[in-house]
N, C-alpha and C positions, 0 to 999 in steps of 0.2 A: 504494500500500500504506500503510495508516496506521502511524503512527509510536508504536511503545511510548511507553506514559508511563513519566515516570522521576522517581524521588522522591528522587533523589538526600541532597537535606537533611535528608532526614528519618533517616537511617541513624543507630544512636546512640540514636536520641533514644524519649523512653516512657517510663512509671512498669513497674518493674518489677513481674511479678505477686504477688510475695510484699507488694508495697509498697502496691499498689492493694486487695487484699484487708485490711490491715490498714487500711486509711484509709477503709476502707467506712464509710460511715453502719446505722445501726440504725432502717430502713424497714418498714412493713407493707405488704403491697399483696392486702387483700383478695379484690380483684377474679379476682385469680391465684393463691389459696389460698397465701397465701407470708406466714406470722406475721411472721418476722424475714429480711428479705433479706441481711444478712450472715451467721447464722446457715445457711441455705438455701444460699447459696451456698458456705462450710467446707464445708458435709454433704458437698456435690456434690462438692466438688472432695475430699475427703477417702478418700470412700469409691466414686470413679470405679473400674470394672472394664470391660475393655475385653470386648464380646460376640461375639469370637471371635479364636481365635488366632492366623489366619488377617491380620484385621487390625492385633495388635500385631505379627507380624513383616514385614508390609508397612511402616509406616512407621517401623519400624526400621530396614529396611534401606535405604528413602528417605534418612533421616536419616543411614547410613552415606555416602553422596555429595552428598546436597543441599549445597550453600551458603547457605543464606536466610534473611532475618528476617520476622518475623511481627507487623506491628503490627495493635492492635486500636481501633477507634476507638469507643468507648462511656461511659457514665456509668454510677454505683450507685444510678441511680431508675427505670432500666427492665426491665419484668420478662422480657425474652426475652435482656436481658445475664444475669442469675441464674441461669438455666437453660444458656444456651450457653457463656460464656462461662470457667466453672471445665472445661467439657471440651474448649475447643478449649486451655487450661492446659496440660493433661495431657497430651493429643495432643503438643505442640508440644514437650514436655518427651521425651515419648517418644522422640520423631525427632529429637533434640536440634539443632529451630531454637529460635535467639532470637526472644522474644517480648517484647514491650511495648504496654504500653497509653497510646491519646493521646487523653487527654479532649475529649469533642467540644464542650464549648461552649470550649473552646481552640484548636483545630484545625478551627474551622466551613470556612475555606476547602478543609480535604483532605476534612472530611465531606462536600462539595459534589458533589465527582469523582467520589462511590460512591453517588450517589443510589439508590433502592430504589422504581419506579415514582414520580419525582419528589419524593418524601420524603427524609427525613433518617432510614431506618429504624435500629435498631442493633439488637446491635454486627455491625460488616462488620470482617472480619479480613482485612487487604492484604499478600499474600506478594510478597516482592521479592528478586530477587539480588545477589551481594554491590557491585554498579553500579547499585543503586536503581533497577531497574527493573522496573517492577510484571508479576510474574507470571501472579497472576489475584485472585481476593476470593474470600470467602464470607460470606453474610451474607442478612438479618437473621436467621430464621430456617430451618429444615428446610422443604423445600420443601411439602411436605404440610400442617406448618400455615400456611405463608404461604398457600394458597392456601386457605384460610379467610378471611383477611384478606383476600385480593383481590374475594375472593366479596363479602364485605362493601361492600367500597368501591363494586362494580360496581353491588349494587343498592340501596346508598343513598347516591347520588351525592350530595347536597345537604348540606353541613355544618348549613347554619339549618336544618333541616329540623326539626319541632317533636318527631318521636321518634328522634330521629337517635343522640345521646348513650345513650338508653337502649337502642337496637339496640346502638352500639359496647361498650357495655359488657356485654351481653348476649354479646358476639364475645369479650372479653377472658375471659369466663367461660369459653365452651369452648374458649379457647385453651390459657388453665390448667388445663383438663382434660384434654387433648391430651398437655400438658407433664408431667403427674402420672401418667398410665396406664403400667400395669404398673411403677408405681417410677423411673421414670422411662426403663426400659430401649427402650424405642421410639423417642423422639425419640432418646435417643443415639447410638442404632444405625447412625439416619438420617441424623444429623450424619456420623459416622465415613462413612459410606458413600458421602457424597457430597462427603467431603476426599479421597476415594481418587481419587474420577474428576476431580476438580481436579489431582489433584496427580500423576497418570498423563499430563496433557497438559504436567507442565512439565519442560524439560531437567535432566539430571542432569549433575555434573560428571563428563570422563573416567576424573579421577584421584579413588578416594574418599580419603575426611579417613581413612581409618585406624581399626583397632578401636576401639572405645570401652571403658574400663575399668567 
């Protein structure tokens, strides 16, 4: 039987979200229809509404027993942190786990563990309990547009390849469009949808933490 990973060292440790939101840089990313990426991601996280009621009092009441923290391992220059990463915020906030974020060109050795088809995809959000041991992930993206991306890769296997760049960037285009459709209530949805069935397979405490105020 393989043996849980356990990150023990890691507990504690992360820029808080309020902290990595204010230390954001002020990025354009075209490619992904996103003028100002710290502006972009405020909005998101600002004006996040959960699309159904159904899943705000599911991880509510997750959050009434869970134990766990949530680190996120990501930077403020890629465009699928912008979009994911103010709503798994919110999420985590909901269910009141800790969350923290661990810069990945700091933390390259734990980005390594959570590869994404042998890449360094981001951000991969690693849940663990309170013995640092990792639960499950989520990450890079909603699996619907990842598999865009993989579409991608499959059939233009070749990096030197002379239209290779201009295909990827052709991908970044309708991923950003993906990302944007209906306000963004689509991929949200699909994020949220698919932390439920994550977080349906991990152990609950017997005894919960008690009401929350």
């Amino acid at each position: 039987m393989e043996q849980p990973l356990i990150l023990r060292h890691l507990l504690g440790q992360g820029i808080l979200p309020e902290q990595f939101m204010e230390n954001m840089l002020d990025r354009q990313m075209p490619l992904s229809g996103i003028a100002n990426t710290k502006e972009r991601f405020r909005e998101i996280y600002d004006h996040f509404t959960w699309g159904s009621d159904e899943d705000r009092q599911f991880f509510f009441r997750f959050g009434e027993h869970a134990k766990m923290t949530c680190l996120i391992l990501c930077t403020d220059w890629c465009p699928d942190v912008i979009w994911n990463v103010p709503v798994l915020f919110r999420v985590m906030e909901h269910a009141d786990i800790k969350a923290g974020v661990l810069l990945m060109e700091e933390h390259l050795e734990v980005m390594d563990l959570f590869l994404t088809n042998g890449g360094r995809a981001q951000p991969i959000a690693v849940f663990m309990d309170e013995d640092g041991r990792v639960l499950g992930r989520w990450g890079a993206r909603p699996a619907y547009i990842q598999a865009v991306m993989d579409g991608f890769k499959q059939s233009h296997p070749n990096p030197q390849a002379s239209d290779y760049q201009e295909n990827l960037n052709e991908t970044y285009k309708a991923i950003g469009e993906l990302y944007r459709a209906d306000s963004g209530t689509t991929y949200q949805n699909g994020l949220i949808g698919e932390l439920r069935q994550l977080f349906n397979r991990f152990p609950l405490e017997s005894n919960p933490r008690g009401p929350r105020s």
